[in-house]
N, C-alpha and C positions, 0 to 999 in steps of 0.2 A: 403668274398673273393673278393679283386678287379676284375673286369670285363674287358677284352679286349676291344678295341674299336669297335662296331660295325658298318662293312662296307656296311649294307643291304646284298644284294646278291652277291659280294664278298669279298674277303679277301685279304690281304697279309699275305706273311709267311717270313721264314729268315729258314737257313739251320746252326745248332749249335750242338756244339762239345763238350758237358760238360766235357769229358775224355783229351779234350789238354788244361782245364784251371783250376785253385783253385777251389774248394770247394768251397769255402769263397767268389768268385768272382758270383756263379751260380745266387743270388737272384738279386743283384744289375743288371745284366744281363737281367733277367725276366723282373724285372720294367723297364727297358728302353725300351725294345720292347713291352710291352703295351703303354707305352706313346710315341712311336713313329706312330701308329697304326697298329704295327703288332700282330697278331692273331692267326698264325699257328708254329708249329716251327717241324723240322724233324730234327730226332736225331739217331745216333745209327747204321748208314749203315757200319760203317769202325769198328765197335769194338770188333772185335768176339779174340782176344785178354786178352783183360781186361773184356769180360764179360766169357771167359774158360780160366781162366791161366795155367792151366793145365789141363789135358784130363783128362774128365768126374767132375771138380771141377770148381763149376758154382759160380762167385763174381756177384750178380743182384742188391747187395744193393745199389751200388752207381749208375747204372741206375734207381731205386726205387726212391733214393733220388734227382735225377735230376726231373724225370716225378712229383712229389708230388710240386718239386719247380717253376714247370712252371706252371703248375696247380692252384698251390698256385695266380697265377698272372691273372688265367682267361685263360691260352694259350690253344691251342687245341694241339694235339701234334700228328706228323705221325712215326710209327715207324719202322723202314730200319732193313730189315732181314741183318746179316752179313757176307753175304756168296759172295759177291764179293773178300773177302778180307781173308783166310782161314789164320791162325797161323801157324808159323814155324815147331810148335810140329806137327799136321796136315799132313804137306807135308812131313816131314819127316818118316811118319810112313807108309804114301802110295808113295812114289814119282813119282807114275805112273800114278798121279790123274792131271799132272801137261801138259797142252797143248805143243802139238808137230807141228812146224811150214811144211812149206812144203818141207824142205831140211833134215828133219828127227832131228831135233834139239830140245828138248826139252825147255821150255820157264821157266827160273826160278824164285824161290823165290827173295822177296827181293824189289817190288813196288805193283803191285796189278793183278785182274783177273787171278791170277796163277792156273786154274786151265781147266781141259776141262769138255766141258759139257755130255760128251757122257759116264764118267767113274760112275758106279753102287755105287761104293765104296765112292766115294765123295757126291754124293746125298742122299746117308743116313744120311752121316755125317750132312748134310743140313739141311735135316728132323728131326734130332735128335737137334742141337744146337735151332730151329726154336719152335719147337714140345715144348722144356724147356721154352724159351722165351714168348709163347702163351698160357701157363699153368701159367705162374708168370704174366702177365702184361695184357692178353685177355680181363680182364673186366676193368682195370683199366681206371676211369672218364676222365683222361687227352686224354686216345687214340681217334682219331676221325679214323683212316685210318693208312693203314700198308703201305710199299711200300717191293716189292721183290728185296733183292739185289739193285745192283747200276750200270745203265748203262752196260746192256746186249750186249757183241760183242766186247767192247770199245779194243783199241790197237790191234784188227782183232785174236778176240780168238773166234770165232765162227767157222771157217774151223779147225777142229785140225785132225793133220792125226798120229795118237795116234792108240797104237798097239787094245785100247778099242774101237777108231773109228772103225777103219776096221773091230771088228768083231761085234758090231754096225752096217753095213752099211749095209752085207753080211746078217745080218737078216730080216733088214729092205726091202731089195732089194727082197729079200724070200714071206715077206709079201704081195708085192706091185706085184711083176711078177708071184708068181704062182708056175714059172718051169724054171730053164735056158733057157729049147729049146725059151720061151717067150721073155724072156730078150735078148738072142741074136738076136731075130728077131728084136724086138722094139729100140734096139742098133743099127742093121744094123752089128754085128759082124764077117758075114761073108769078111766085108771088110780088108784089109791086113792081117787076118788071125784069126783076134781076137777072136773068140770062144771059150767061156768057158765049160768045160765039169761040171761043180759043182759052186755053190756059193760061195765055199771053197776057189774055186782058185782067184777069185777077188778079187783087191787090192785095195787103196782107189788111186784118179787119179791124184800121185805125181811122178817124177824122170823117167818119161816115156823120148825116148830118144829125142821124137818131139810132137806135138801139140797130147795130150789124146784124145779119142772119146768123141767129144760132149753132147751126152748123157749121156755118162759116168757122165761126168764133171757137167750136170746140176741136173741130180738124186743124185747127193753127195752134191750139193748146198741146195735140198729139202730136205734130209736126216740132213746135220746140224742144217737147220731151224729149222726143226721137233724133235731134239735136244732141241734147247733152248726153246723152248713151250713146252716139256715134262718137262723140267727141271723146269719150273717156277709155274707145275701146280702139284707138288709132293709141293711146298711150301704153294699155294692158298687152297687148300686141308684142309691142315690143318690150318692156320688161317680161315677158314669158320666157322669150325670146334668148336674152341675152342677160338676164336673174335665174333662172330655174331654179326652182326650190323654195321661192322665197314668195308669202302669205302677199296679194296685192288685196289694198282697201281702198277708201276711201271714207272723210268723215261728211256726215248728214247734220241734218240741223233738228230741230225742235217746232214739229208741227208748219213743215214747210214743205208745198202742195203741190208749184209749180213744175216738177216732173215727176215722172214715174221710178221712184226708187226701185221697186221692184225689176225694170229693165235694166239700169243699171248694172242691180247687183247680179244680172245674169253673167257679168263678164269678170268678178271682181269674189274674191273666198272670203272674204270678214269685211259683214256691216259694223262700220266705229259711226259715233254720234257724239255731238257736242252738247253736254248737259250743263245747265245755267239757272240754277231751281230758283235762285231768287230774281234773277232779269226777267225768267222766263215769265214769274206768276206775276209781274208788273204790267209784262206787256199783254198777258194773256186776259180774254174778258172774263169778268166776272167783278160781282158788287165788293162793295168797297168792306164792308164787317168781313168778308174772308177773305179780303188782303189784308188785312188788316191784322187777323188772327194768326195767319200764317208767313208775316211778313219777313220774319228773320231763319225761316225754319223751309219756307218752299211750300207749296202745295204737294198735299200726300201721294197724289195719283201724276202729277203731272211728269214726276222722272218716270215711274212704274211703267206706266204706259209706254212712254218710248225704248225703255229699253224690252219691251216684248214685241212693238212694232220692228224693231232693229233685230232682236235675235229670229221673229219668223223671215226677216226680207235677207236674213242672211244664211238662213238655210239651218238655224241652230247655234252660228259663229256669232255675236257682237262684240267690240270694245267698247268703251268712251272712250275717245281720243283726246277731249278737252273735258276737263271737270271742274267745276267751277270752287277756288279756293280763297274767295273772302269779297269785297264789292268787286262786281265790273263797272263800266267806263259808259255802257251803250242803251241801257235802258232810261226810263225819263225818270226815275231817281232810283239812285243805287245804294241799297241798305248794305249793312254789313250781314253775314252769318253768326246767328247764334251759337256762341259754343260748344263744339260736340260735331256741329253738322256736316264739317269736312270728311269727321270719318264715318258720319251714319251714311251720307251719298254715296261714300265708299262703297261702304258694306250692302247699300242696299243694291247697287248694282252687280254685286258676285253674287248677293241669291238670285240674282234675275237669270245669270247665268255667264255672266261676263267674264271674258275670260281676261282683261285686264282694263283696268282703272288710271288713265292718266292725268294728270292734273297739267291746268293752265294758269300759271306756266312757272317758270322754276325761280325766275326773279325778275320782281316788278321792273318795268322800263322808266327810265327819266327820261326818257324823248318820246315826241311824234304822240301820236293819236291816242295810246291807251296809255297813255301815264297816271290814270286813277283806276286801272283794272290791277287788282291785287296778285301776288305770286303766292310761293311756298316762301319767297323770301324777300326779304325789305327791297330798295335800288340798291341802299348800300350793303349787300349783302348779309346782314344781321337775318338769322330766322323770323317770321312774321307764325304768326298762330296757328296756319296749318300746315306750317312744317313739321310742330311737334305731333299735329293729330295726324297727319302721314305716317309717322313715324310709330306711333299708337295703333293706326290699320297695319301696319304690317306687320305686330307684333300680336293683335287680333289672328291676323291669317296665319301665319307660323300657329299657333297654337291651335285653330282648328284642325288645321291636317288638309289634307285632299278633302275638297267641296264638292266633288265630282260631279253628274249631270244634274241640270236643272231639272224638275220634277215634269212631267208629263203633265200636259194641264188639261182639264176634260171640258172644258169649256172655250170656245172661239168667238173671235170677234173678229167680221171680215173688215180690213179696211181696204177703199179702193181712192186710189189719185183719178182717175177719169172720175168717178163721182163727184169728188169738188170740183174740178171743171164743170159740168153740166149744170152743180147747183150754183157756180158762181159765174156761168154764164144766163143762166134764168134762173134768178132766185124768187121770185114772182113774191117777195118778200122783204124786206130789208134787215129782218132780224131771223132770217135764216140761214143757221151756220153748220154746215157739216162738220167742222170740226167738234163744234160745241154740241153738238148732239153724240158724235161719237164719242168724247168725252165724260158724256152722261151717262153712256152706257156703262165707259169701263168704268166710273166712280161706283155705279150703282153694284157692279161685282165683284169690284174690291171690298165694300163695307161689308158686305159678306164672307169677309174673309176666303175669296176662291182664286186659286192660279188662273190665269187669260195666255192665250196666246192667239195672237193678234195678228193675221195671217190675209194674204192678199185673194183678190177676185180668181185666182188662178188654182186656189190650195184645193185639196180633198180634204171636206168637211166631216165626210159620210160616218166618219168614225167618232165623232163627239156626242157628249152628253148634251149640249146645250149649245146652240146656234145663233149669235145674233146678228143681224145684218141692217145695219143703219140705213138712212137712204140712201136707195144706188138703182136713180133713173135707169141707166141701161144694166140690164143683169148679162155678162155674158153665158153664153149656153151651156158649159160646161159647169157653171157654177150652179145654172139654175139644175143640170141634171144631178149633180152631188148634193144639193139640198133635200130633189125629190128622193134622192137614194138614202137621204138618214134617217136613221130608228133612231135617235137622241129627239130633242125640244127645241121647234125653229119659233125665235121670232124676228117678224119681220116688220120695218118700219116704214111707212108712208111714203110714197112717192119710187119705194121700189117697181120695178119695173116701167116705168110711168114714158120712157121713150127708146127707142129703138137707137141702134150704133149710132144713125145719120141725125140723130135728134128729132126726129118722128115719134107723134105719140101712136101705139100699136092700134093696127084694124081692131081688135079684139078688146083696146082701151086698158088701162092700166087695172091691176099692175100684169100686163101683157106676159110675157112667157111665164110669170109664176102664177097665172090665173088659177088653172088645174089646181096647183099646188095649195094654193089657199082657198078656193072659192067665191073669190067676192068680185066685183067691179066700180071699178070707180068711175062715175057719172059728173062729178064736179068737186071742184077744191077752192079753199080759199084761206089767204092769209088775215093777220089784225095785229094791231098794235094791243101791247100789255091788257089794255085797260077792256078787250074787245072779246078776252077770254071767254071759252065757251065750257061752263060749268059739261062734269061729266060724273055719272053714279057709277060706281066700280064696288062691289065686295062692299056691300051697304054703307059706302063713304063717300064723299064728297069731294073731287078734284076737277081737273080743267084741262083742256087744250090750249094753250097757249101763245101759242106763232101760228099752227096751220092746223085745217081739220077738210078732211074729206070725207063727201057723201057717196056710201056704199052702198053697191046691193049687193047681198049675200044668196048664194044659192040654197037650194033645199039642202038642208041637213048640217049646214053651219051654224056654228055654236054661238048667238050675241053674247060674250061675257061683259058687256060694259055697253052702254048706253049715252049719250047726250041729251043734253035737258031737253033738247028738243025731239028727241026721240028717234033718231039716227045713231047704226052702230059704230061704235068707237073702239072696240076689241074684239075680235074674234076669231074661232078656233074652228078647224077642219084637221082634225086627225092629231097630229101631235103641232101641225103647222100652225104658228099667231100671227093674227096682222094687227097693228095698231094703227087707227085710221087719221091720226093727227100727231102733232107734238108735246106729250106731257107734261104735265109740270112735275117738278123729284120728287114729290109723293107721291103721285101715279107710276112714273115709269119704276119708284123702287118697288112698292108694292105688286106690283108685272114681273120684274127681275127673282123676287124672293119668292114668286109664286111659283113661277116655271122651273128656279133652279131646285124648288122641292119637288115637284111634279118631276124630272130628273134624276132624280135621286141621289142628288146631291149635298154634302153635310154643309149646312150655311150657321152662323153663328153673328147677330150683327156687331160690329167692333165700333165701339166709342169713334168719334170724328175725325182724330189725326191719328188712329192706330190701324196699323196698316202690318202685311203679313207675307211672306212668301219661302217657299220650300225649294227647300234643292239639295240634292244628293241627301245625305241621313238628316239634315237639320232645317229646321223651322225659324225663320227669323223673323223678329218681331220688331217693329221701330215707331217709334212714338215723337209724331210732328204737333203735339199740342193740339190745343192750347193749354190743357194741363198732364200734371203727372197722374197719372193710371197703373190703379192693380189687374197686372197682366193674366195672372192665374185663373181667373173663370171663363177668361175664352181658352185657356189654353191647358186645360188641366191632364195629370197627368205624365207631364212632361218633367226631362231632369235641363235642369241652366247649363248652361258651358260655357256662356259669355251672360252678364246682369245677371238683374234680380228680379222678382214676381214684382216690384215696385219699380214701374220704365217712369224716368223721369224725362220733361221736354228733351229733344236733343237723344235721347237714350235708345241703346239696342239693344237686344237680348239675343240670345241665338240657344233655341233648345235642341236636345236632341229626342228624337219621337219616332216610333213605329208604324204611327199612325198613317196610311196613305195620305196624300196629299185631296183635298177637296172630297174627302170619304171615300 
């Protein structure tokens, strides 16, 4: 049996669809992605279809016949439960299985996720088609890894207010409070009248006539989470079960809030993610000069970032399961890729730590919905442009050798899913966005050229150089005890601590359990538009707050390092702990970032705009997202090339090799 290339300790994969092509086409197929160096291939997430044409009448022979063909080739193969994607017959027989928006509208058949996660009746169905699936295919040689479904949440089916929700939520609520008398106190219900006498009478928090009770609102946020991690782990169950051995995943999206991935990944051994660097920086905010600059090339931080979000919620493990290889089909206009970029996304995903890179998908489709999202190869089979730089990454990786672990990174960045819940249940704001402040933060550590690892409300901190914690109204206790237990450099950012689990703001007033810890209190806040900024002197310079700024009072023997014109603190230090009492603008927050990470003791060095850095096992990789070509040599001296030159052109990667620890 011919043998796949091997790439040491990682892979590439490619994402194929034996069901939208001949038969006759499957082998030919095979053999080109062995010899192109590909080695994994995931199949099977969209077919629930053609593998039950009818209810209870199972056709597995031609997925048989696919899994023996790639097999045939050496390939390894993941195989995609298909229950993102349920049959016509299906929804017809329950149609109540089918997600209900928040205007009471049911969401229908006829593209995909047509279903909600909270209905009993569909989840068997799940377990039933999955249960068949893992009885026929569990041991077969080709499988290495299962994946659940496809893209959890995707077109915002994770809130569904479904007649199953609400009685759903009503139990759940049961659960969690005990007694009504509890839930209306922890709600605060005595307020405009809202008191429940029963759980019976609560509804799920739509069509109210003005803004819903907060808590209401963010306990129905917890409640769906807790939805799709029940739902994903009625599937994990049973591939345990009846796969043994074999890696179960699931892929994530790109800056997508609505559940708690980290529950999730409690049931599931490798986070995979769907990376889309030019969709994603289209839909993602930000002014038009840096979409502009960066329009064929991605923004520098915005894969970085998730793939260290994805390797901390995965315990160490990430893939990409989709990688984006030329326009897609879904954003509100779809450039192509600059050339080069197919394999720099590659490559910058193995320094992140990935252990494999797959691309979407193996050959463009001429039907249905993404018929202008690009492959590795034309419809009519001919190579398109990043089959060759596939082809080029894997000949990159062969020639590295073993990349081995990703570098230890001594700086953290906590991100937590309940915090954007709370700030996009009261964002007391319109232009404040937890994403885009956590953002700011990691841009602002990257151009420092320092490793992140990007790590949930749950992690131990205690051991870091450098602490950042964006806002995150409720801090749970455990986080705030690890914060107080670190000898590293916290800072921390506004409106932390600012409400208790129930959405209460603390007796003791924010930022509530990390008062001690910082010193200060906060007495009042307030939002403004752009134009509303509140000038602030920092390090004898001149910047702003600019979306929010709160009024502190600091206790005896807190440090004001930063002032507002008006004479109210805007930065301040108690011990190694910072608070920032507003939202900066990227001169202030870098100038705060580069302060602290010195104060740390750590080696920072600022990198030109799209040059961007990361270490893993003996090498240093360096990749250059423009706007222009940059001599790489002064940030990085000392070092021998293994891959490029001290001149990174757009599009270009280098990979040194260096002794130098990583982040000093």
């Amino acid at each position: 049996m011919p043998q796949a290339q091997s790439l040491t300790d990682v892979s590439i994969g490619v994402c194929y669809y034996p069901e939208h092509w001949p038969e006759a086409m499957w082998p030919e197929d095979a053999r080109r992605m062995r010899e192109a160096g590909i080695s994994r291939v995931r199949i099977g997430e969209f077919a629930w279809s053609r593998l039950e044409p009818e209810p209870g009448t199972y056709d597995f022979d031609w997925l048989s016949r696919a899994l023996d063909t790639l097999h045939g080739e050496g390939l390894q193969v993941v195989l995609g439960t298909p229950t993102a994607t349920p049959p016509k017959w299906l929804v017809d027989s329950m149609p109540d299985m089918l997600p209900v928006d928040r205007h009471g509208r049911p969401r229908g058949f006829a593209s995909r996720r047509h279903y909600c996660f909270s209905h009993a009746g569909y989840r068997r169905e799940c377990a039933r088609i999955v249960k068949a699936l893992a009885e026929t295919f569990g041991q077969h040689p080709a499988i290495v890894a299962w994946q659940t479904d496809n893209e959890y949440g995707c077109h915002d089916t994770v809130l569904s207010y479904s007649d199953e929700a609400r009685l759903g939520f009503r139990h759940w609520l049961r659960d969690r409070y005990g007694s009504v008398a509890a839930l209306n106190d922890a709600w605060g219900n005595v307020f405009w009248s809202m008191e429940y006498r029963s759980f019976d009478e609560i509804d799920l928090p739509s069509g109210t006539v003005t803004e819903a009770n907060p808590a209401h609102r963010a306990d129905f946020h917890r409640y769906s989470s807790d939805q799709v991690a029940a739902f994903n782990r009625v599937q994990v169950e049973i591939i345990r079960a009846l796969s043994p051995g074999r890696d179960i995943l699931h892929n994530f999206m790109t800056f997508f809030l609505d559940f708690d991935h980290y529950e999730v990944m409690k049931d599931l051994d490798i986070a995979t993610w769907d990376s889309y660097p030019l969709g994603s920086l289209d839909v993602f905010p930000g002014d038009a000069a840096h979409k502009t600059a960066f329009m064929r090339t991605g923004d520098p931080d915005l894969q970085a970032f998730h793939h260290d979000l994805y390797r901390g919620a995965g315990r160490g493990r990430f893939w990409v399961m989709e990688q984006q290889p030329g326009p897609v089909n879904w954003a509100h206009y779809n450039v192509d890729a600059q050339p080069g970029l197919v394999r720099l996304w590659g490559l910058e995903g193995f320094a992140h730590g990935a252990e494999t890179i797959s691309y979407f998908r193996w050959r463009q489709a001429p039907f249905a919905q993404e018929q202008f999202h690009a492959g590795l190869n034309l419809p009519d089979g001919e190579p398109d442009r990043a089959f060759h730089e596939v082809k080029q990454l894997s000949q990159d990786l062969a020639s590295l050798g073993p990349l081995g672990a990703s570098a230890s990174a001594r700086v953290a960045l906590v991100f937590s899913y309940e915090a954007a819940w709370f700030l996009r249940v009261q964002p007391q704001g319109r232009s404040f966005s937890y994403v885009e402040q956590v953002f700011a933060m990691y841009r602002s550590l990257r151009r420092l050229g320092l490793d992140v690892d990007v790590v949930g409300p749950d992690a131990e901190v205690s051991g870091y150089a450098l602490v950042l914690v964006p806002s995150m109204p409720h801090v749970p206790e455990r986080l705030a005890a690890s914060l107080a237990a670190c000898k590293g450099t916290l800072l921390i950012a506004a409106r932390s601590g600012s409400r208790t689990a129930s959405h209460r703001i603390p007796d003791n007033l924010a930022p509530g359990i990390l008062s001690g810890l910082l010193g200060v209190k906060v007495t009042r806040a307030e939002s403004f538009r752009p134009h509303g900024a509140v000038p602030v002197r920092y390090d004898n310079e001149n910047y702003s707050f600019d979306r929010w700024r709160e009024f502190v009072v600091p206790e005896a023997g807190v440090e004001v390092l930063a002032e507002t014109e008006d004479g109210h603190p805007a930065f301040t230090r108690k011990g190694r702990a910072h608070y920032l009492a507003g939202w900066p603008d990227d001169a202030f927050l870098n100038g705060v970032v580069e302060r602290l990470a010195r104060e740390a003791g750590l080696a920072t060095g600022e990198l030109p705009a799209g040059l961007r850095s990361r270490r893993r096992g003996p090498y240093r990789f360096v990749f250059n997202y423009g706007p222009a070509a940059a001599d790489i040599s002064p940030y990085f001296p000392a070092s021998e090339f293994v891959l490029g030159q001290p001149r990174l052109e757009v599009g270009g990667v280098a990979v040194l090799h260096t002794d130098v620890p990583a982040n000093g």
